[in-house]
C-alpha positions in Angstrom: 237.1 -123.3 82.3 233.9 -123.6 84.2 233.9 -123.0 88.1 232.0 -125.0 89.8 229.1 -122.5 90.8 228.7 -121.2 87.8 225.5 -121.7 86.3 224.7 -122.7 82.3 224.8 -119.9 79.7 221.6 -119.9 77.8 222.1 -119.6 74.3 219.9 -119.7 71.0 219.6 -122.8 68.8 217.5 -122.6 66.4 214.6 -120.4 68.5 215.0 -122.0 71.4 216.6 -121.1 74.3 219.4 -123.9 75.6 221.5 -124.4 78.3 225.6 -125.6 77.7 225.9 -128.5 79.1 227.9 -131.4 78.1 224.0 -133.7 78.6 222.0 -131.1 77.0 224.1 -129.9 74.0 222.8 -132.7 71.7 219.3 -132.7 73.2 219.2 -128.9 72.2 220.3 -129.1 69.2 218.2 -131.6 68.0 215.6 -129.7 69.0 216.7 -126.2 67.6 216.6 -128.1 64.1 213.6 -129.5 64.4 212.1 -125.5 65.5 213.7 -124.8 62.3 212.3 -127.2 60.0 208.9 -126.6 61.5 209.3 -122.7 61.5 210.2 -120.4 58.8 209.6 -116.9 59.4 206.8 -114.8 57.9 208.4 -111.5 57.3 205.8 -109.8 60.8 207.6 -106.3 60.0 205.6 -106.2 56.5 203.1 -103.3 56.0 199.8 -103.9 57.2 198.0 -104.3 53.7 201.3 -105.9 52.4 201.7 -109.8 52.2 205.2 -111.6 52.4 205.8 -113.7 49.8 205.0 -116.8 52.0 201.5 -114.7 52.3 200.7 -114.5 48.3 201.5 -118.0 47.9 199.0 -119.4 50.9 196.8 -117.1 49.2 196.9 -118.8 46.1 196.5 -122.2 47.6 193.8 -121.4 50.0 191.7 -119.7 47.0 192.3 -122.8 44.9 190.8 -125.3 47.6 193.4 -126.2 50.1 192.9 -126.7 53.2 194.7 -124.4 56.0 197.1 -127.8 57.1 198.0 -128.1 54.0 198.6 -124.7 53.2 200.6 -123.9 56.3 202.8 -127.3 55.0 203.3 -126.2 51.7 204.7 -122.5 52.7 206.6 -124.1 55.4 204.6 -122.6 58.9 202.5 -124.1 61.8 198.6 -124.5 60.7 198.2 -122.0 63.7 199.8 -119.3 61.4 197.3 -119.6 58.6 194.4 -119.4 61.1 195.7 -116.4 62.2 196.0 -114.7 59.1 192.6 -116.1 57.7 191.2 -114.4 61.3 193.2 -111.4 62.4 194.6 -109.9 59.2 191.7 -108.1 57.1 194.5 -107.6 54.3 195.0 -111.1 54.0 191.4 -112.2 54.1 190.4 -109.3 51.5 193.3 -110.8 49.3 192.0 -114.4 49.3 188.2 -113.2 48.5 190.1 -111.2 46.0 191.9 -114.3 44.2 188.8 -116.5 44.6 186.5 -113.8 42.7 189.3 -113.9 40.3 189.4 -117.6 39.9 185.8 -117.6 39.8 185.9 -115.1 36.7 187.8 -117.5 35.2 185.9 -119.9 35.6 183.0 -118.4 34.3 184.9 -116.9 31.8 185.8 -120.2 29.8 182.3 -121.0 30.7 181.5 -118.8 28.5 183.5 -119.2 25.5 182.1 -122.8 25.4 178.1 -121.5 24.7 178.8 -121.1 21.1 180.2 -125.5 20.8 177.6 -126.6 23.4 174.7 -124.8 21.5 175.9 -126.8 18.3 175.8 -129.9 20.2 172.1 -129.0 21.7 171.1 -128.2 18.2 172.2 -131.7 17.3 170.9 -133.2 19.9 166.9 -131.4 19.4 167.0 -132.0 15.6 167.9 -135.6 16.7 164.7 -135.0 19.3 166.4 -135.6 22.5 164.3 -134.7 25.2 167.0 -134.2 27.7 168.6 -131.7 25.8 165.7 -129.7 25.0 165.0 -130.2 29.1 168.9 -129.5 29.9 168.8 -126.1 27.6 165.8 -124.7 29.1 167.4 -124.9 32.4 170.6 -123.8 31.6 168.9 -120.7 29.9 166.9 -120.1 33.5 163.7 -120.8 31.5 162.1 -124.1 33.0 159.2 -123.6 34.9 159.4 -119.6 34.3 156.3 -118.0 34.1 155.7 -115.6 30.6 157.3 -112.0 31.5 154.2 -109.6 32.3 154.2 -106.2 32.3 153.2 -102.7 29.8 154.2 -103.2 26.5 153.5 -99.3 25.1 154.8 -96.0 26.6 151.3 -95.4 27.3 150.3 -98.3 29.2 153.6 -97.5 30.9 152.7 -94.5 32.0 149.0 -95.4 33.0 151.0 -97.7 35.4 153.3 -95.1 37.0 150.8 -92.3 37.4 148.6 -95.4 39.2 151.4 -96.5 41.4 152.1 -92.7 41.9 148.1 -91.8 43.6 148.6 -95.3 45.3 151.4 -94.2 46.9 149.8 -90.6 48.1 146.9 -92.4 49.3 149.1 -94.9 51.5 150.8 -91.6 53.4 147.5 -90.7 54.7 
């Protein structure tokens, strides 16, 4: 039975402290279950380089395009949380560059295996005497508007050029 000096017990509800009172019992724990639905722990006692399994999947999304609100939605913390590990934790930051130089791999990857179909089509498309292709090839290739490569084309012209740069460079240390 409660005297009538005796003040509230605090107690825990859901992360939040609360007082027991007949007024506020509701009140609190409405509000401990909405702390809970907006707050799911992030596992803070991992190693430094190590990421929680929350981590790995924000990761993921953040490397794919996400933004950090809806990452911090879809693993279930505050946006706050993602900032944080985007800005203070190096190991998480390293492992997003990480999984976006993989992605882009990938990327570039199936990129690739697709030269041998889109050369066929270009071929198609020249025979047929599409200008755009031919423009859209050399482009692709790095070759529109690049100048003829210059340069030695024998060892000895090659070596004519190095002893030159060679007494060029003596002559600049004076």
């Amino acid at each position: 039975m409660k005297k009538a000096n005796e003040q509230p017990r605090p107690t825990t509800q859901g992360g939040s402290q609360c007082h027991t009172t007949a007024d506020a019992s509701a009140d609190c724990a409405m509000r401990g279950k909405a702390m809970d639905e907006r707050r799911k722990p992030t596992n803070g006692d991992a190693g430094k380089w190590e990421l929680t399994p929350q981590q790995a999947t924000a990761v993921d999304l953040l490397a794919a395009g996400r933004t950090v609100t809806e990452t911090a939605e879809a693993v279930g913390v505050v946006r706050q949380t993602v900032s944080e590990w985007l800005n203070q934790q190096d190991g998480f930051r390293a492992a997003v560059n990480q999984r976006r130089h993989e992605l882009w791999t990938a990327v570039t990857d199936r990129l690739r295996s697709l030269v041998p179909k889109a050369l066929d089509v270009l071929e198609e498309g020249l025979t047929a005497g599409n200008v755009q292709a031919a423009l859209g090839l050399l482009k692709a290739a790095g070759l529109y508007g690049l100048a003829a490569p210059s340069g030695p084309t024998t060892p000895e012209a090659i070596e004519a050029e190095r002893v030159r740069s060679e007494k060029l460079a003596a002559f600049m240390a004076f």
